[in-house]
C-alpha positions in Angstrom: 90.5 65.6 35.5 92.3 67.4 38.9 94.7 64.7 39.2 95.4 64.0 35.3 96.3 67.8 35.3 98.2 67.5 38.7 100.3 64.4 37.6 100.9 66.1 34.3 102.2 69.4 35.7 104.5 67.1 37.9 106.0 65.1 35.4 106.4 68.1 32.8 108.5 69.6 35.6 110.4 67.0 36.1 111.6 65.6 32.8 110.6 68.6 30.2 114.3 69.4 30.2 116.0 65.8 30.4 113.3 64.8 27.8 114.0 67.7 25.1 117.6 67.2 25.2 117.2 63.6 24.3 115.2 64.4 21.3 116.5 65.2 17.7 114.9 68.7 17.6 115.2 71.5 18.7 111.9 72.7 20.4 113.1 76.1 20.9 113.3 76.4 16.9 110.4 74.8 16.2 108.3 76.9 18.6 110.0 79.9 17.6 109.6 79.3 14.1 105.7 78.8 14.3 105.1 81.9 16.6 106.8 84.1 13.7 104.8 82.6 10.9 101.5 83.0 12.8 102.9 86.6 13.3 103.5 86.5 9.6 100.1 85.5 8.5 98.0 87.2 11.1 99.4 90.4 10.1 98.0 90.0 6.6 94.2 90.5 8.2 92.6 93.5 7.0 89.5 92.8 8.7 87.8 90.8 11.7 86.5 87.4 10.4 87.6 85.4 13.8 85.9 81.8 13.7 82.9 81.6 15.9 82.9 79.2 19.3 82.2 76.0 17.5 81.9 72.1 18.0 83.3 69.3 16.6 83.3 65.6 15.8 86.1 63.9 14.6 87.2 60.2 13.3 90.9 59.0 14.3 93.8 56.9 13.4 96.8 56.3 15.3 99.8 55.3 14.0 102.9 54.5 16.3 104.8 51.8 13.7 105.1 54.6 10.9 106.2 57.1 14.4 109.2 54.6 14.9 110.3 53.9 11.8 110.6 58.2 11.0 113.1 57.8 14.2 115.3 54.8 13.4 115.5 54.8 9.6 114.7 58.8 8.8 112.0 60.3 6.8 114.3 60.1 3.5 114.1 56.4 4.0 110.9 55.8 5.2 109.5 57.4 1.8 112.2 56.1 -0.4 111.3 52.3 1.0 107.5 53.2 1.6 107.1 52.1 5.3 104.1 53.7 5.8 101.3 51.9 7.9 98.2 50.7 6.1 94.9 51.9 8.3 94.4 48.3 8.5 97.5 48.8 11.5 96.1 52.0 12.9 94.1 52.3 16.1 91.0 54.4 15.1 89.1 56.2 17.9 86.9 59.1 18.1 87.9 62.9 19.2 85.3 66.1 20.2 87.2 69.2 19.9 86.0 73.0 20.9 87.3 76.1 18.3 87.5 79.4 18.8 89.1 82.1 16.8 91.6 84.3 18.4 92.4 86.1 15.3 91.3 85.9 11.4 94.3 83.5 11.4 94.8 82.1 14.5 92.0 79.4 16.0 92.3 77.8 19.7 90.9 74.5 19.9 90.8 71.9 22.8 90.1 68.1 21.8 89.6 65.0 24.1 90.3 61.9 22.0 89.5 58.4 22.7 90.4 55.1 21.0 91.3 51.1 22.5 94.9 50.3 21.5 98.2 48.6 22.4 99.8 51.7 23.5 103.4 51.1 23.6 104.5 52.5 26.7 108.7 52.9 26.3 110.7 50.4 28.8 107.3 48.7 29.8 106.7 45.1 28.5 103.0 44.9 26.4 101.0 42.3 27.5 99.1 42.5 24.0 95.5 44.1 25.3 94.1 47.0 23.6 93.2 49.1 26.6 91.4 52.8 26.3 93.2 55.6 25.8 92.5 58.9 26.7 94.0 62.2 25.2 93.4 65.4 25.8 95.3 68.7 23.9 95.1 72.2 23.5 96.4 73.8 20.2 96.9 76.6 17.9 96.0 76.4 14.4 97.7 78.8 12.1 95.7 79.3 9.2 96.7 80.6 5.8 93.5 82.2 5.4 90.5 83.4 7.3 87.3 81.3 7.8 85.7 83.6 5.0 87.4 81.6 2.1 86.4 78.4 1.0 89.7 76.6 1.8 92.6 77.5 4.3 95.7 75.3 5.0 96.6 75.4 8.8 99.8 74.4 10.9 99.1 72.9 14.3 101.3 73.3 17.5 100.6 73.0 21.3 100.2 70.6 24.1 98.7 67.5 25.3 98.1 65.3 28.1 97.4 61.1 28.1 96.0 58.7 29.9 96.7 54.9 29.2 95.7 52.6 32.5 98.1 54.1 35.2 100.3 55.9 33.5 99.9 59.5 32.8 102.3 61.8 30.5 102.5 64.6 28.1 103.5 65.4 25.3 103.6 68.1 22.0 101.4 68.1 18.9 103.0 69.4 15.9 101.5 69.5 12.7 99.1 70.4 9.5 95.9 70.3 8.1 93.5 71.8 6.0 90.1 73.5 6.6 86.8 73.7 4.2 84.3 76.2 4.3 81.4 74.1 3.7 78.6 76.3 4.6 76.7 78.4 7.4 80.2 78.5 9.4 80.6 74.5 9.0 83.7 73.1 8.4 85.3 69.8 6.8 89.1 69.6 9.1 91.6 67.1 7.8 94.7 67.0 10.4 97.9 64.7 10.9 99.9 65.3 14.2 103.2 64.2 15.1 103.4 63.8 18.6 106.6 64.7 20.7 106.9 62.9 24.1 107.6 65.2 26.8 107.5 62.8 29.7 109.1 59.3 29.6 105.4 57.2 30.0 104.3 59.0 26.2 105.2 57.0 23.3 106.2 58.8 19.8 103.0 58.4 17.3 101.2 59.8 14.4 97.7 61.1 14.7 95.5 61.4 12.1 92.1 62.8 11.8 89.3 63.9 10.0 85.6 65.4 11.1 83.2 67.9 10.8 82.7 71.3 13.1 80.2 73.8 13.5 79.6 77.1 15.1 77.7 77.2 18.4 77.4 80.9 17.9 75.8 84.1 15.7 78.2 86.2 13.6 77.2 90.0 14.4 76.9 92.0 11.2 79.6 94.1 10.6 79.2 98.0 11.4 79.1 100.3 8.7 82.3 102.6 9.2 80.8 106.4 9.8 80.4 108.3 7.0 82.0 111.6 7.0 80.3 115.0 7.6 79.0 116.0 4.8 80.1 119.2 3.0 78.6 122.5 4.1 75.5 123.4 1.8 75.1 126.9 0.6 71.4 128.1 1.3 69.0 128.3 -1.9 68.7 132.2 -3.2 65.7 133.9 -4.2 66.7 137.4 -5.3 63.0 138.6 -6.1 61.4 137.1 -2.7 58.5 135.2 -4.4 59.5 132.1 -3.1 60.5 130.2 -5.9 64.2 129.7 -5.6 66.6 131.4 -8.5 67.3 128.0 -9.6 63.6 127.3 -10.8 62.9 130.8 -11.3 62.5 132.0 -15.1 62.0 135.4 -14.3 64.6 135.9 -10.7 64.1 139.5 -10.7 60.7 139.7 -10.7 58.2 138.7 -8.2 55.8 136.0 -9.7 54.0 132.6 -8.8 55.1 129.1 -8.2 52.7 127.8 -11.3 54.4 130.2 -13.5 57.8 129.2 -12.1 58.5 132.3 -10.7 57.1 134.8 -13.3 54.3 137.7 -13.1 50.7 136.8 -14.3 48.4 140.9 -14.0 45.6 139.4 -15.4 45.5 136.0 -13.8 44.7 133.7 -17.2 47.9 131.4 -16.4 50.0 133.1 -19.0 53.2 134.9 -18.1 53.6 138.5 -18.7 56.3 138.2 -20.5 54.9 135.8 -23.2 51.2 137.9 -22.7 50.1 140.2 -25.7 47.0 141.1 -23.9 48.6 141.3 -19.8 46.1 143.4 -18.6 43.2 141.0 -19.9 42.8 137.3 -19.3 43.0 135.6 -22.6 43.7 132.6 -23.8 47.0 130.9 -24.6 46.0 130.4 -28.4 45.7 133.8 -28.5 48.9 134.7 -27.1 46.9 135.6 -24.1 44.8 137.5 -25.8 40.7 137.1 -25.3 38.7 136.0 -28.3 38.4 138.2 -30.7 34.8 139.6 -31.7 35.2 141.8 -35.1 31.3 142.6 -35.5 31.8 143.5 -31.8 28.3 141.7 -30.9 29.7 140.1 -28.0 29.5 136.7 -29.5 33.4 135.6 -30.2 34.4 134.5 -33.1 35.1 131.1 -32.1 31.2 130.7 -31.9 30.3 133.6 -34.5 28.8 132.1 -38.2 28.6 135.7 -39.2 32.3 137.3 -37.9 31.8 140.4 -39.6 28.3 141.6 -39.4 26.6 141.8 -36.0 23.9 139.4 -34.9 22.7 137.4 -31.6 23.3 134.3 -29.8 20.4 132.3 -31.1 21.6 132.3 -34.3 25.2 132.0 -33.8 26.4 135.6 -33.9 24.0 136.3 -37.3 21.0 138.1 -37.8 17.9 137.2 -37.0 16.9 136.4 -40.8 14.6 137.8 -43.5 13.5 135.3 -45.6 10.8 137.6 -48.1 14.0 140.7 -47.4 10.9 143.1 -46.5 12.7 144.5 -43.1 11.1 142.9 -41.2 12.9 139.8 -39.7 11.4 136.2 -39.3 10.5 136.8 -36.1 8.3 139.7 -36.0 7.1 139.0 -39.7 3.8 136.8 -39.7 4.5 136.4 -43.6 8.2 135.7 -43.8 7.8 134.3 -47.0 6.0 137.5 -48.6 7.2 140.9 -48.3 4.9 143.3 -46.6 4.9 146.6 -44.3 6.4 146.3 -41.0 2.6 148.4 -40.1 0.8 145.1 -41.3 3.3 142.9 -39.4 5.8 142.0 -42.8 2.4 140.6 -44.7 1.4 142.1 -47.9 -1.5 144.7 -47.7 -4.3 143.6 -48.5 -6.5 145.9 -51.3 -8.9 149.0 -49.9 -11.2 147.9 -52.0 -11.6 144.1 -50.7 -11.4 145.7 -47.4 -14.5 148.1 -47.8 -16.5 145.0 -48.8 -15.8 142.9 -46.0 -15.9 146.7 -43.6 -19.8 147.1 -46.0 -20.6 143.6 -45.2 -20.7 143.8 -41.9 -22.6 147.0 -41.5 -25.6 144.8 -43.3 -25.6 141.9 -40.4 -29.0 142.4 -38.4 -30.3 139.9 -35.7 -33.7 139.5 -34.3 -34.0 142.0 -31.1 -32.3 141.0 -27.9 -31.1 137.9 -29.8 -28.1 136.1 -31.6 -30.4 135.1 -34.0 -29.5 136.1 -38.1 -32.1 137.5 -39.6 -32.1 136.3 -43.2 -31.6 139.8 -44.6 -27.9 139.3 -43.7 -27.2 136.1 -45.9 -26.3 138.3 -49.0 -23.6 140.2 -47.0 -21.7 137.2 -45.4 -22.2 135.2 -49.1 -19.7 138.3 -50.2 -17.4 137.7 -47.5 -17.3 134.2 -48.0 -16.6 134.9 -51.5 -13.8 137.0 -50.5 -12.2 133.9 -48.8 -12.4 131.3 -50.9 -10.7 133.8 -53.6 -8.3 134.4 -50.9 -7.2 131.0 -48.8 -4.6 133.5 -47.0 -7.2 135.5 -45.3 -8.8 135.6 -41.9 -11.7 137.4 -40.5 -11.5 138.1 -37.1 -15.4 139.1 -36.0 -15.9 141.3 -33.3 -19.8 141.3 -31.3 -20.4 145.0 -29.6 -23.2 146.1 -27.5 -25.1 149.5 -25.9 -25.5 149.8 -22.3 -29.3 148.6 -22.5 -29.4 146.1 -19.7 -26.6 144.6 -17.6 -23.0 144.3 -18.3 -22.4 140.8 -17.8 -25.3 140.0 -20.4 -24.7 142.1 -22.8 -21.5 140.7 -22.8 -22.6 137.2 -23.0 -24.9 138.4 -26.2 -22.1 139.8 -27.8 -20.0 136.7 -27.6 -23.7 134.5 -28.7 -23.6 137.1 -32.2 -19.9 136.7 -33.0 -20.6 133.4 -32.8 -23.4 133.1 -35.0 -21.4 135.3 -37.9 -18.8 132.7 -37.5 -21.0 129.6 -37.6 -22.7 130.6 -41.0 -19.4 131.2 -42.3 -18.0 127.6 -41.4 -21.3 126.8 -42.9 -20.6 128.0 -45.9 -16.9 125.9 -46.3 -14.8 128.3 -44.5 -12.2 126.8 -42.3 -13.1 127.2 -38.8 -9.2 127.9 -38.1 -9.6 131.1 -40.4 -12.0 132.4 -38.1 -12.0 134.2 -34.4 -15.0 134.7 -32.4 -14.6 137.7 -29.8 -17.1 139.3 -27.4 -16.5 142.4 -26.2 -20.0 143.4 -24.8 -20.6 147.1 -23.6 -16.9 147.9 -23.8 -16.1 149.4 -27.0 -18.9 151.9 -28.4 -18.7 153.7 -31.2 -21.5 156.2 -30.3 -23.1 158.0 -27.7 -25.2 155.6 -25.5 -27.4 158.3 -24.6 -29.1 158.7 -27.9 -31.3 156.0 -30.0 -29.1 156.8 -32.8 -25.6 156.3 -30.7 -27.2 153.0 -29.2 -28.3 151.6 -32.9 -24.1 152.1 -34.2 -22.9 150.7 -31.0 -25.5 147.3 -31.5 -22.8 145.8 -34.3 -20.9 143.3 -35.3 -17.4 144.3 -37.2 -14.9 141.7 -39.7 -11.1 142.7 -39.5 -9.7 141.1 -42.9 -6.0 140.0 -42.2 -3.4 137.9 -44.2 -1.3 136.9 -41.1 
């Protein structure tokens, strides 16, 4: 590579001048002419989209009949008379080329080619041999476009070195080609090159090509451009201080609570003063803030109150306790709810004097053998009238009553005052009286009637007594 570069930079300096001159263009225009149009189009770039380092393969033709006819006959006549070379007569070869972007419209790219050909080296005799020929360039690739669109036309201008056996020389690539976005930075590149001779061993010739690069490389994400500062913010006000800003605050003058946005709740039921009949008590908001109201004042609302206007108690909804027999005495004091009677005989009827001396005169005629619970028959006549009295009267109850005097000890006295309640009560059940009617009590020394301390006291206080009642 050191001496192909050596030989080159010898020859170039030798015969650039004597070689341009001889030529039909002017080199200084055409190189002039492609610097201002890269100028041109690069200046169109708004933003950085500068092809990534990439790598290339490419297929090649060239083409030195079609070269020499563009020189001795002139392009008019080369088209009019269509001397164009088949690929049949081109030399194909293969080419791997290296990209990189300088600009958004300007690409570098270095390609080595290689292909086996006849190269017809001017004033040398061919022998007929396809040998190998090596090329190497460096060019510029002006692009229309940046890589970012999908297609971008592209002239092509630089220099080149070649190789065929012995004979080294250089030369200038001029010309155009177009560029595909294909995808992922990958890129279809169709090129034709007219090469220049610039030493005397380089033959005129078209080049044509077409291949396939791709990057090598990562494209950075662009950086967002900084956002400007923005505006100054006024701070929030809160005029009253109850820290719910004037913004949210429906009553800003007066201190109140977030819940309430911002207004005054006294009595704490979640209403707002201001839309509170009743501030000072907690209510409810179907009241206007106002509590239940309780007309009978009972303390039972009227939300739960049967009877709103006339006093009563919980149990029974916020009415009276009732009064079913309308005696004054309610239901639940009165034993006969169904019958009116004295509030002195628990709401029942009262029952006749006259039915209650019998029973009272019964009982006074109930005897029992000494020291016993035994009946003595002398008392069937009595109890007969009392079970009389009950079966006339399926409402009534007896409740009997056994007493004793002191005679002997307490607890057995008590035991045979239990034994002669007991004993009334058996004859009556007896007799068809329901036992249910009927209640048995003892009550031994405790209840005299008399003065233990006499035979006469001692005789009242040896009884038995029967209570009528109708509850």
């Amino acid at each position: 590579m050191g001496i192909l570069l050596l030989n080159f930079k010898i020859s170039f300096e030798a015969t650039t001048f004597v070689k341009i001159k001889k030529t039909n263009f002017n080199m200084k225009k055409i190189i002039l002419s492609f610097l201002t149009l890269g100028l041109l189009i690069n200046s169109f770039a708004q933003t950085e989209y500068k092809k990534l380092p990439s790598l290339g393969i490419h297929f090649l033709f060239n083409d030195f009949k079609t070269a020499a006819d563009l020189r001795n006959s002139g392009l008019a006549n080369v088209i009019r008379d269509k001397n164009w070379s088949k690929t049949s007569r081109m030399t194909p070869g293969l080419a791997l080329s290296f990209m990189q972007g300088l600009s958004n419209n300007i690409d570098f790219a270095a390609t080595a080619s290689g292909s086996f050909v006849d190269y017809p080296v001017p004033d040398k005799i061919s022998n007929g041999n396809a040998k190998f020929l090596l090329d190497i360039t460096a060019v510029a690739h002006l692009k229309l476009t940046p890589d970012k669109y999908w297609v971008s036309p592209y002239l092509t201008l630089g220099v080149g070195a070649s190789k065929f056996q012995g004979y080294f020389g250089a030369f200038i690539p001029t010309g155009a080609g177009l560029q595909v976005n294909l995808f992922d930075e990958s890129f279809l590149l169709i090129n034709s090159q007219y090469r220049i001779p610039v030493t005397e061993n380089v033959a005129y010739h078209l080049y044509h090509s077409i291949g396939f690069a791709g990057s090598i490389a990562t494209r950075k994400a662009a950086e967002p451009a900084p956002l400007p500062p923005p505006p100054p913010v006024e701070a929030p006000k809160d005029r009253d201080n109850d820290g719910v800003l004037d913004e949210n605050d429906k009553c800003p003058d007066i201190p109140g609570i977030a819940s309430l946005q911002g207004c005054a709740d006294k009595d704490g039921d979640g209403i707002a003063d201001g839309d509170d009949k009743c501030p000072a008590v907690a209510g409810l908001a179907r009241y206007q803030g106002c509590p239940v109201p309780d007309r009978d004042k009972d303390g039972i609302n009227d939300e739960n109150d049967k009877c709103v206007d006339v006093p009563g108690v919980a149990r029974y909804q916020g009415c009276p306790v009732p009064d079913t027999d309308k005696d004054g005495v309610n239901d639940e004091e009165d034993k006969c709810p169904a019958e009116a009677g004295p509030a002195t005989n628990y709401g029942c009827p009262v029952i006749e004097t006259v039915v209650v001396e019998k029973v009272n005169k019964a009982a006074q005629n109930i005897f029992f053998a000494t020291g016993s619970a035994k009946l003595l028959a002398k008392s069937n006549a009595s109890l007969n009238n009392v079970v009389s009295i009950l079966n006339e009267n399926p409402g009534y109850k007896v409740d009997i009553d056994g007493h004793t005097d002191i005679t002997g000890s307490p607890e057995k006295n008590q035991v045979l005052s239990e034994a002669r309640a007991n004993s009334v009560k058996t004859y009556l059940v007896s007799k068809g009286i329901a036992e249910s009617r009927l209640i048995a009590t003892g009550y031994g020394i405790d209840k005299p009637i008399a003065d233990n301390k006499t035979a006469a006291g001692r005789s009242k206080n040896r009884r038995v007594e029967m209570k009528l009642r109708n509850y």
